[in-house]
N, C-alpha and C positions, 0 to 999 in steps of 0.2 A: 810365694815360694818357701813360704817356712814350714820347715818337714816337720809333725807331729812327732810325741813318744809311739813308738809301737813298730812306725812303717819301716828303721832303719835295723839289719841285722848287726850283732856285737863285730861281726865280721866286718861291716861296712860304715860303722860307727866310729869304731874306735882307732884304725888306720888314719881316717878323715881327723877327728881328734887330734893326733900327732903332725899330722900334717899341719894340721891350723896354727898347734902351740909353735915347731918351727918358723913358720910365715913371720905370728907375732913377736916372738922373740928379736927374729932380723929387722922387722919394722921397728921397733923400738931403740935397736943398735941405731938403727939408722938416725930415726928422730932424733935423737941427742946429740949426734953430730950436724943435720942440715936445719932442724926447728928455730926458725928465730923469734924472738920474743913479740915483732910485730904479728906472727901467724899463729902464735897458742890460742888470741880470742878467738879465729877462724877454726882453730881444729872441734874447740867445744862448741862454735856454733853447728860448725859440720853434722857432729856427731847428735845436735837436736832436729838438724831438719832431715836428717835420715831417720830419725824416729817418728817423726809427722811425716812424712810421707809416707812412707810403709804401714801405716795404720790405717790409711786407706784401699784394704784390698778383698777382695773378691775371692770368695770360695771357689776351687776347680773340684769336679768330680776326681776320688782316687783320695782322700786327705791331704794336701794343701791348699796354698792362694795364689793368687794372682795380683800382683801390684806394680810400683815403682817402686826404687829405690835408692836414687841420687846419690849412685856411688859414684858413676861416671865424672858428672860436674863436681863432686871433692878430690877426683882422681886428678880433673885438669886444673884446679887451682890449685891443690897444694900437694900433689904429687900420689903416686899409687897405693906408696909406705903409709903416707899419714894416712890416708883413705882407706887403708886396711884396718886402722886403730879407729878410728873416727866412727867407721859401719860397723864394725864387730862389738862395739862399745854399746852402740845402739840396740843392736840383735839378742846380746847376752841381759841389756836390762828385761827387753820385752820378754824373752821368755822368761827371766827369773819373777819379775813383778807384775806380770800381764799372760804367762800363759801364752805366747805367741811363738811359738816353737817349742819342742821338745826339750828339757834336758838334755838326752843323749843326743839330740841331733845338732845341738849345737855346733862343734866340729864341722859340720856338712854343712849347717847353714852359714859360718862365718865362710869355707871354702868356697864356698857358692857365688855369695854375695860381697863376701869383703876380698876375696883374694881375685879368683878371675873375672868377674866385673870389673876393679878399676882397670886391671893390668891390659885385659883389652879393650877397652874405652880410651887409656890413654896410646897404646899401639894402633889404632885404627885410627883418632884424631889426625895423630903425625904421620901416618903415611899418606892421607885425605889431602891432610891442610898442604904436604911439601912446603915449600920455605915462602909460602902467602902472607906476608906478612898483616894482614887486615882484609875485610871484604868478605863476600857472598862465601867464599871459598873455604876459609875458616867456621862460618856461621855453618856451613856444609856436612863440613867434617867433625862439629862441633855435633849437630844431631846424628848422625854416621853413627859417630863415637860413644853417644848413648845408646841409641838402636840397638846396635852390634853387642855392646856389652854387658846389657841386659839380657839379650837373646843367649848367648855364649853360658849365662848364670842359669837360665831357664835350662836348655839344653841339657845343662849339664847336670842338675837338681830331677829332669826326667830321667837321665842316664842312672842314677842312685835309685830312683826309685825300680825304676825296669830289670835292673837285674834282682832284684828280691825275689822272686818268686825263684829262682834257681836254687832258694836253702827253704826246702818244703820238710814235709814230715814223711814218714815211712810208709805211708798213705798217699803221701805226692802234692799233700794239702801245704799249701804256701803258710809259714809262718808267720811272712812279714805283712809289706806290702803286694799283694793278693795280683797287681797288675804289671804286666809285661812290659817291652818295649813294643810293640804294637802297638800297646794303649796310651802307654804312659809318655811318649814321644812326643808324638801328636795333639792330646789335648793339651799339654804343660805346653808347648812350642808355639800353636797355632793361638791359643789365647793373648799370650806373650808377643808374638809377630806382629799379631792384627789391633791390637792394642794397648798394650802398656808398654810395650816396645816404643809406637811412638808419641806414647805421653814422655817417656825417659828421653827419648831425644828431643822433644822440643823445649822440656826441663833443662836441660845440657846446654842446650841452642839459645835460650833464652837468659837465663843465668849468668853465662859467659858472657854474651853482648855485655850484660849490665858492669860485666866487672872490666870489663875491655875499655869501655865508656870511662869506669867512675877509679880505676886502681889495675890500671895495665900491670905493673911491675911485679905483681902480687901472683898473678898466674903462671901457675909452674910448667905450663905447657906451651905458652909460648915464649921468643926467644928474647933473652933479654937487652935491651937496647948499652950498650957500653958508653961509658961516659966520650970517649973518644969523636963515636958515633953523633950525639946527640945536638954538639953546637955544628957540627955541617948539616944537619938536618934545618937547624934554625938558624942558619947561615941562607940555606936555602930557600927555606920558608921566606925569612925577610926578602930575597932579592923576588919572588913570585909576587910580594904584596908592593913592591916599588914598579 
């Protein structure tokens, strides 16, 4: 899904821009008041395995790719904010030091991939998981939650491209990117759907079990147990093993 120089107009580039810088801005508000110092080595791991992942992707006819992008599962561990800083942090190296996106489409790619991908990954998880506290059901809503919010980035990255052809020249010949929403819908969508869609959910799905397993308390998506809570839990626990 990384949009080339060339395919986005000044029109549709630079809106997308402002929109990102605001995003990042409030993320950042954010982080300095919720970031605790046990999640900063998670956010810079975050922000490496959304770089290795997204290096593996697939050319789609129209100029871009096809991949994952493991915004999802940083959405549900440490919230949608960090996950915004974590994937755009990633996006902005690749194309400054790799060529994997456009300069100017930067904007469009971090809105894409850093903003509505987490934000629906982690909106789709919780309304999946309801108050499941563990089980099948979480594990569920946990690939849901990737699926969907990769697909919602896809989507929305064909929607950028689709309208270009509406700023042509005086000849009628498209400036930008040359293909419609007819075109650009369906191959960006159904690639996405039928597969890296659910390589992103079972990325999500699998990830999560490990940190459910190995550092429950760390995950921002599910709820957190209160100290209150925890000795009737093991109050309980003990009278089931007597």
């Amino acid at each position: 899904m990384h949009i080339p120089d060339g395919y986005l107009s000044p029109q549709t580039y630079l809106p997308l821009y402002a929109a990102f810088a605001g995003f990042m801005a409030a993320a950042l508000r954010k982080m300095k008041k919720t970031l605790s110092a046990k999640n900063i080595p998670y956010l810079g791991m975050a922000s490496a395995f959304s770089f290795l992942i997204m290096m593996f992707n697939v050319p789609i006819p129209g100029g871009t790719t096809g991949h994952a992008v493991g915004a999802g599962i940083v959405a549900l561990i440490l919230g949608p904010w960090t996950a915004l800083i974590a994937v755009s942090v990633a996006l902005i190296i690749q194309a400054l030091l790799f060529g994997d996106g456009g300069i100017t489409a930067i904007g469009a790619n971090c809105v894409n991939m850093a903003v509505v991908m987490p934000f629906v990954s982690v909106w789709v998880f919780k309304l999946f998981r309801g108050k499941a506290p563990g089980g099948w059901r979480v594990y569920t809503a946990a690939f849901l939650s990737g699926y969907a919010g990769l697909a919602a980035a896809a989507v929305t990255t064909a929607v950028e491209f689709g309208i270009q052809p509406l700023i042509a020249s005086s000849n009628g010949r498209p400036l930008y990117a040359p293909y419609g929403l007819e075109i650009a819908l369906p191959v960006m969508a159904l690639e996405h759907l039928l597969l890296f869609c659910v390589i992103e959910g079972l990325v999500t799905m699998l990830v999560l079990r490990y940190f459910l397993k190995n550092d429950p308390g760390s995950v921002y998506a599910m709820p957190r147990q209160s100290s209150a809570q925890a000795p009737r839990q093991s109050s309980a626990q003990a009278k089931e093993v007597k």
